[in-house]
TIBAKE-371481 format. One record per residue: x, y, z of N, C-alpha, C, CB in turn; residue in three letters. Coordinates in steps of 0.02 Angstrom, whole numbers, plus 50000, padded with zeros to 5 digits. Glycine has a CB too. Layout:
REM TIBAKE-371481
<pt n_c1="X" n_c2="Y" n_c3="Z" ca_c1="X" ca_c2="Y" ca_c3="Z" c_c1="X" c_c2="Y" c_c3="Z" cb_c1="X" cb_c2="Y" cb_c3="Z" code="ALA"/>
...
This chain:
REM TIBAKE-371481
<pt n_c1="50549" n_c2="50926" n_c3="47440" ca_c1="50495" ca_c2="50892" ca_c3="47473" c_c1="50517" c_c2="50873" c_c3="47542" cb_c1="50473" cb_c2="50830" cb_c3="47432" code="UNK"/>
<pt n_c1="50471" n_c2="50861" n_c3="47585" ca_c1="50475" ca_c2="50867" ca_c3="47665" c_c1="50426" c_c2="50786" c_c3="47690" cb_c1="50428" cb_c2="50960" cb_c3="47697" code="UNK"/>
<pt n_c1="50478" n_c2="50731" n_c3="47734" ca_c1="50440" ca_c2="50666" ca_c3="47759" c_c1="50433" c_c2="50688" c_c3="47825" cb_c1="50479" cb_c2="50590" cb_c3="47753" code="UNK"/>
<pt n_c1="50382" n_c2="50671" n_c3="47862" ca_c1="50389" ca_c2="50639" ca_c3="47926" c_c1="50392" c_c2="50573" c_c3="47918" cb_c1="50340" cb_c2="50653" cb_c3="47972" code="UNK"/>
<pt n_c1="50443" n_c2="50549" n_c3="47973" ca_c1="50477" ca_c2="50499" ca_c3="47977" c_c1="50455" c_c2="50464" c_c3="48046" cb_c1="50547" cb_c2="50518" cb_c3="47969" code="UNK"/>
<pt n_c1="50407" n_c2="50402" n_c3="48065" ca_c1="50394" ca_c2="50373" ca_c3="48138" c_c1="50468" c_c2="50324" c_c3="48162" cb_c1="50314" cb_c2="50317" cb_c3="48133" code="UNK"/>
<pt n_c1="50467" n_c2="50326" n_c3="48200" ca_c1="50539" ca_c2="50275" ca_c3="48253" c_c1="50587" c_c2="50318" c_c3="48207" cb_c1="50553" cb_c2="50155" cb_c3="48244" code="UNK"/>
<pt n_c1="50611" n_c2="50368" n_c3="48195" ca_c1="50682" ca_c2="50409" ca_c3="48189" c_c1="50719" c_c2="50423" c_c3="48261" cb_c1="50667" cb_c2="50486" cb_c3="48153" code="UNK"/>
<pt n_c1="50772" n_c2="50385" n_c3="48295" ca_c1="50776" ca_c2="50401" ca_c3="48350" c_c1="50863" c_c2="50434" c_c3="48355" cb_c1="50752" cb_c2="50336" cb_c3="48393" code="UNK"/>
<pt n_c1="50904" n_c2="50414" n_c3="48312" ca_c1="50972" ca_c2="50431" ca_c3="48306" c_c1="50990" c_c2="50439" c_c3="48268" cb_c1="51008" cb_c2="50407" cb_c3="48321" code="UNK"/>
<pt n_c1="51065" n_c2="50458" n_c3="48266" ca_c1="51105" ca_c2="50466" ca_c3="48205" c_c1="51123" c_c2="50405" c_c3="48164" cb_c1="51164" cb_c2="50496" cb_c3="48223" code="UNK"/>
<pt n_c1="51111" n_c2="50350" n_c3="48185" ca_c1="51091" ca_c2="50294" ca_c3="48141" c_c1="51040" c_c2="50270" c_c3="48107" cb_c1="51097" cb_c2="50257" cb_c3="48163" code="UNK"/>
<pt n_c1="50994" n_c2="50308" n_c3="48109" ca_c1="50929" ca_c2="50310" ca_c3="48073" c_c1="50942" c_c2="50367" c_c3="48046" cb_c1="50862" cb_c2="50306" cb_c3="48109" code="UNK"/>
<pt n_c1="50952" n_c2="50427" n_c3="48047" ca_c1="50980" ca_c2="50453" ca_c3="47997" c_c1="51045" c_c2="50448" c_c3="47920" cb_c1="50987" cb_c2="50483" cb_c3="48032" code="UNK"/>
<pt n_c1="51066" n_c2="50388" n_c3="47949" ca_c1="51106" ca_c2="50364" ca_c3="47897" c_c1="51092" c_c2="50336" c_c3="47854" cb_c1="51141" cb_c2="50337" cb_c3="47907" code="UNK"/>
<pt n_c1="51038" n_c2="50287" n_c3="47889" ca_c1="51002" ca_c2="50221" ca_c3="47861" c_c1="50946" c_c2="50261" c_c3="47806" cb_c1="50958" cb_c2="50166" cb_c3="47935" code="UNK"/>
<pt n_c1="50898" n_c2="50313" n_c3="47831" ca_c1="50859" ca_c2="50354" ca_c3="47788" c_c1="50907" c_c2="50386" c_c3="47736" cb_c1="50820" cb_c2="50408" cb_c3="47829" code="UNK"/>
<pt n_c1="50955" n_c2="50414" n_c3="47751" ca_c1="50984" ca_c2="50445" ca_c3="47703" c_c1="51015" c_c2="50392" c_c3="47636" cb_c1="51039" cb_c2="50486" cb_c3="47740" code="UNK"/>
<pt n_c1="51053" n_c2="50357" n_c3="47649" ca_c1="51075" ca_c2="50294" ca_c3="47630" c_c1="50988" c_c2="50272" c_c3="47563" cb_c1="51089" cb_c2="50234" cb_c3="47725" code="UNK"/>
<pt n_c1="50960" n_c2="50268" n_c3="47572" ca_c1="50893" ca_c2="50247" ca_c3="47549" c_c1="50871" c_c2="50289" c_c3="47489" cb_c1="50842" cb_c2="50254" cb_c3="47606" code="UNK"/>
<pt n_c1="50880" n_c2="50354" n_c3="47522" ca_c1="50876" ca_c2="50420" ca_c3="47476" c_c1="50921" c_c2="50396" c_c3="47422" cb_c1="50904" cb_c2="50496" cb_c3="47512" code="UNK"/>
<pt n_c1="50997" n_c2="50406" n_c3="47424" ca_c1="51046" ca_c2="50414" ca_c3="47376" c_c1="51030" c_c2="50346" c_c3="47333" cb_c1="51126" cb_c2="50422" cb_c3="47408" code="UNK"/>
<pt n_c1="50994" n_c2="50312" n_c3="47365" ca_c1="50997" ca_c2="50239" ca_c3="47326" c_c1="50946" c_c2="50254" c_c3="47258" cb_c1="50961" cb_c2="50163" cb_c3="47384" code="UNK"/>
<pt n_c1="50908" n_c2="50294" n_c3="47268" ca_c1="50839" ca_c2="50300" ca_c3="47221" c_c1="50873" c_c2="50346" c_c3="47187" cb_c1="50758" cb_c2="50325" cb_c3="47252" code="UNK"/>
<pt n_c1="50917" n_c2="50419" n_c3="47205" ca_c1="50945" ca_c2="50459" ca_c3="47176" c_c1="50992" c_c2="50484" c_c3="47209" cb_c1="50911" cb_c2="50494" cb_c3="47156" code="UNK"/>
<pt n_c1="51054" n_c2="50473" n_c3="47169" ca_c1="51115" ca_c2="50488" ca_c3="47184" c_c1="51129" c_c2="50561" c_c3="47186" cb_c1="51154" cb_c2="50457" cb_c3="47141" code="UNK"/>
<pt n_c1="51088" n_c2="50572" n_c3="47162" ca_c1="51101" ca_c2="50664" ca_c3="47145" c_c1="51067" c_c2="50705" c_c3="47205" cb_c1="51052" cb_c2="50697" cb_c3="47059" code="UNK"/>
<pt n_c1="51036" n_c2="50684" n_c3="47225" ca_c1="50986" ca_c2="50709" ca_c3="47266" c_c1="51026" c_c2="50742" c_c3="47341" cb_c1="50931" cb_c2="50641" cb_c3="47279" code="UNK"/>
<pt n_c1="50989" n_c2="50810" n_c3="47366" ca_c1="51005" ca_c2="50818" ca_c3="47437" c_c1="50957" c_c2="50811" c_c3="47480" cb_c1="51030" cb_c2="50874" cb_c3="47452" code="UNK"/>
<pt n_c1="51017" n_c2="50803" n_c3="47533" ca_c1="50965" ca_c2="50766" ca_c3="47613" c_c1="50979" c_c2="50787" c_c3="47654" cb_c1="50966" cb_c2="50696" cb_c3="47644" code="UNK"/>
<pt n_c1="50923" n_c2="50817" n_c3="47691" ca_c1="50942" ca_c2="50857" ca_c3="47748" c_c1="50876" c_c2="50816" c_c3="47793" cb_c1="50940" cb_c2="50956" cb_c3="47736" code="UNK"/>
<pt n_c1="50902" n_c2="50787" n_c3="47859" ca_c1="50899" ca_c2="50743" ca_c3="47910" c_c1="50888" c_c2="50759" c_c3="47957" cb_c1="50937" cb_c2="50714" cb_c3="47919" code="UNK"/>
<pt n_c1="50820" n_c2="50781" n_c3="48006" ca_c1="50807" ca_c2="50804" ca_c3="48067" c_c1="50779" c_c2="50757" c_c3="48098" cb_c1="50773" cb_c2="50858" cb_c3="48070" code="UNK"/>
<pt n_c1="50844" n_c2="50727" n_c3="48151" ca_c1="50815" ca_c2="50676" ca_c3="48199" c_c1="50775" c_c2="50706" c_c3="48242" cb_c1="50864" cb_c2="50638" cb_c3="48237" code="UNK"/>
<pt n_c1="50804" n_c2="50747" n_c3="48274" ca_c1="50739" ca_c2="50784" ca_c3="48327" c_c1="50674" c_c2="50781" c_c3="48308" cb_c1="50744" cb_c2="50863" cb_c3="48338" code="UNK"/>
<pt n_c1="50677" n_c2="50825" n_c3="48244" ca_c1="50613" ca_c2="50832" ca_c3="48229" c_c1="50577" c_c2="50778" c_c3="48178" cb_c1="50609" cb_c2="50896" cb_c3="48205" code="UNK"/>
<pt n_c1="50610" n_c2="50729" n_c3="48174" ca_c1="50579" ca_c2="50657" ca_c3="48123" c_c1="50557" c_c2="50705" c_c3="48069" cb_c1="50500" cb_c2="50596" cb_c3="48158" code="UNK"/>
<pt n_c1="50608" n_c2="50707" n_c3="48033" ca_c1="50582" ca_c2="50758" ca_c3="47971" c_c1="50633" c_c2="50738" c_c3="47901" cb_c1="50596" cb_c2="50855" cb_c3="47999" code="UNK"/>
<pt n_c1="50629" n_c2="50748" n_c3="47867" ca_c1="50676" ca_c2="50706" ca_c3="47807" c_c1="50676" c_c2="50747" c_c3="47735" cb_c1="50638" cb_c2="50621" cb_c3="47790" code="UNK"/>
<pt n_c1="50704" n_c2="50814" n_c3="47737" ca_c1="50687" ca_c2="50850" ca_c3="47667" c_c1="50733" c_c2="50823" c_c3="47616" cb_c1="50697" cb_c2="50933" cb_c3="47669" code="UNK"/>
<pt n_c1="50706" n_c2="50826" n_c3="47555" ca_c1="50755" ca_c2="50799" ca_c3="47486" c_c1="50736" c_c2="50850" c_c3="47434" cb_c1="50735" cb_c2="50711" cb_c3="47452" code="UNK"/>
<pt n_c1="50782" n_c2="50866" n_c3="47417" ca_c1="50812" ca_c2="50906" ca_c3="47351" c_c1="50821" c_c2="50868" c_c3="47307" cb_c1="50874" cb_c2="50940" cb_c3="47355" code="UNK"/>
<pt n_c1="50742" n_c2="50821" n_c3="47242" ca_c1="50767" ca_c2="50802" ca_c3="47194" c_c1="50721" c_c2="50809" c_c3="47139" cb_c1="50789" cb_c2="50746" cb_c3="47205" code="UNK"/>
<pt n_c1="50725" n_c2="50800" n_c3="47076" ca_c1="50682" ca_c2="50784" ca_c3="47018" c_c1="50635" c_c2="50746" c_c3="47017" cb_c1="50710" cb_c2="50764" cb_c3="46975" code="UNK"/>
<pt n_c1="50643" n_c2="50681" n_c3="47062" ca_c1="50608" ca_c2="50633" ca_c3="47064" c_c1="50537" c_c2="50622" c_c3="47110" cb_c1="50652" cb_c2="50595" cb_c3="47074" code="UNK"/>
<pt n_c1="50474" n_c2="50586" n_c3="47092" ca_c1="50436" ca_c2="50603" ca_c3="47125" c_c1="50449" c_c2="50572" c_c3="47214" cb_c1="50377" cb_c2="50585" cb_c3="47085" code="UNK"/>
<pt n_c1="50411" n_c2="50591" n_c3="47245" ca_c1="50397" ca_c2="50585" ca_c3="47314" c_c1="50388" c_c2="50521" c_c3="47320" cb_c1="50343" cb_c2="50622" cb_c3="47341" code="UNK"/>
<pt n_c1="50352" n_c2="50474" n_c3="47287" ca_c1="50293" ca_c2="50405" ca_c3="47294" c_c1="50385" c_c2="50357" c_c3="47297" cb_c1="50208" cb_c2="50381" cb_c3="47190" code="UNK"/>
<pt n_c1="50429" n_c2="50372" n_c3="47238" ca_c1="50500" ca_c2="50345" ca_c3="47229" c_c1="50525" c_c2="50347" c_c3="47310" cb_c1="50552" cb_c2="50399" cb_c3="47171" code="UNK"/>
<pt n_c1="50536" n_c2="50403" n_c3="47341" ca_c1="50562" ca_c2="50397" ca_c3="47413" c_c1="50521" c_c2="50360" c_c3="47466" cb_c1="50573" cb_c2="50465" cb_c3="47441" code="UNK"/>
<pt n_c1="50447" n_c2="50364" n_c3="47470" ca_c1="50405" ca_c2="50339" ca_c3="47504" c_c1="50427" c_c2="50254" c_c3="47523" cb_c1="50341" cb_c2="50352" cb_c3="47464" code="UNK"/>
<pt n_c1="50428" n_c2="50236" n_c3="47443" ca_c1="50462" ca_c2="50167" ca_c3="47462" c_c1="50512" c_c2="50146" c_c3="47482" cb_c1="50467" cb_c2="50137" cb_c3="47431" code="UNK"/>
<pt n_c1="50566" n_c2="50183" n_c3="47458" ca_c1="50640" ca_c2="50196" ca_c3="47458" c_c1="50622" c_c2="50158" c_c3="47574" cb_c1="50674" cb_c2="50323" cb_c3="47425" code="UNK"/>
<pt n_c1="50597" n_c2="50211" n_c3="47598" ca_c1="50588" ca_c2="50210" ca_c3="47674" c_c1="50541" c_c2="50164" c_c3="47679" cb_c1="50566" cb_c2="50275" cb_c3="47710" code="UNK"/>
<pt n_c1="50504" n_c2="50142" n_c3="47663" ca_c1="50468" ca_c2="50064" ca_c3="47676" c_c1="50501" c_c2="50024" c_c3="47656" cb_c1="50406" cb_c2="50045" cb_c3="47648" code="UNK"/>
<pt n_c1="50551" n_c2="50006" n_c3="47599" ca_c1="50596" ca_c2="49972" ca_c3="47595" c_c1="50669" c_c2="49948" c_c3="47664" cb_c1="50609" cb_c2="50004" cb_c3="47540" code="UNK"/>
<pt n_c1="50667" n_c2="50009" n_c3="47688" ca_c1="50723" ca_c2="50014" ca_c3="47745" c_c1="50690" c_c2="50028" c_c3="47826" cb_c1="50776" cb_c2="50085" cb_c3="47722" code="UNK"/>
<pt n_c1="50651" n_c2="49988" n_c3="47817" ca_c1="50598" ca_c2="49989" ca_c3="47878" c_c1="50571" c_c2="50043" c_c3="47917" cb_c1="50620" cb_c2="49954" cb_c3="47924" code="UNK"/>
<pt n_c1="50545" n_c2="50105" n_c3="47873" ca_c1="50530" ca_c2="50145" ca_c3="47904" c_c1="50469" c_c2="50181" c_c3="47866" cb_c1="50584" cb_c2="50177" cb_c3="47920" code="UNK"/>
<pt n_c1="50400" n_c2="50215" n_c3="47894" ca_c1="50360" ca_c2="50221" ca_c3="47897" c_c1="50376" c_c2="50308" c_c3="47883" cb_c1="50332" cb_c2="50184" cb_c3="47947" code="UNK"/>
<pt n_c1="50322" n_c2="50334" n_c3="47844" ca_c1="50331" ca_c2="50388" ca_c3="47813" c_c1="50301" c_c2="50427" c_c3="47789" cb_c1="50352" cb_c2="50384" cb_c3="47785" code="UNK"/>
<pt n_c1="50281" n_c2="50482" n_c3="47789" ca_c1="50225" ca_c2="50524" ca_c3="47747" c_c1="50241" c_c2="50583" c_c3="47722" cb_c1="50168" cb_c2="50541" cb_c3="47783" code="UNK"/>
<pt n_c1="50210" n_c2="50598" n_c3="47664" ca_c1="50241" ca_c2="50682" ca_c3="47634" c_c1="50211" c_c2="50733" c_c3="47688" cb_c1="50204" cb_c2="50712" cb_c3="47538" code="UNK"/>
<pt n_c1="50253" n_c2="50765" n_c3="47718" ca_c1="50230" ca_c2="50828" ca_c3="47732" c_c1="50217" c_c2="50901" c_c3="47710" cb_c1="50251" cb_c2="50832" cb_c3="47763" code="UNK"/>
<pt n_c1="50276" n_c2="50899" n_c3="47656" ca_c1="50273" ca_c2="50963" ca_c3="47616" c_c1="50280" c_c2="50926" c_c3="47535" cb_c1="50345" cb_c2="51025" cb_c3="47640" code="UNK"/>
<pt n_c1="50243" n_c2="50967" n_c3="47486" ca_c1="50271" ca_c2="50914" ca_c3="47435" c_c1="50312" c_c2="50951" c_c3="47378" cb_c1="50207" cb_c2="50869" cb_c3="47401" code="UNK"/>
């Protein structure tokens, strides 16, 4: 599944998103496009689980691919 991500501006917001991810699922992969405010995850779990995961860690979010 594929987020756009609003205010993604560095590699510290990429940590902080990623960080968020592993928290909901440890298993999970994350691949992190600051450029492109984009946030794909490789997991079992539904989408709505990460959605918050990033409203939880102050960031605003929407499925783009699901």
């Amino acid at each position: 599944m594929e987020f756009e991500v609003d205010k993604m501006t560095g590699h510290g917001d990429a940590q902080t998103l990623a960080r968020a991810i592993v928290a909901v699922d440890p298993d999970a992969k994350v691949d992190v496009d600051v450029d492109a405010r984009t946030v794909k995850v490789d997991s079992w779990m539904m989408a709505d689980e990460f959605l918050i995961a990033f409203e939880e860690a102050g960031y605003q979010a929407k499925i783009s691919k699901g």
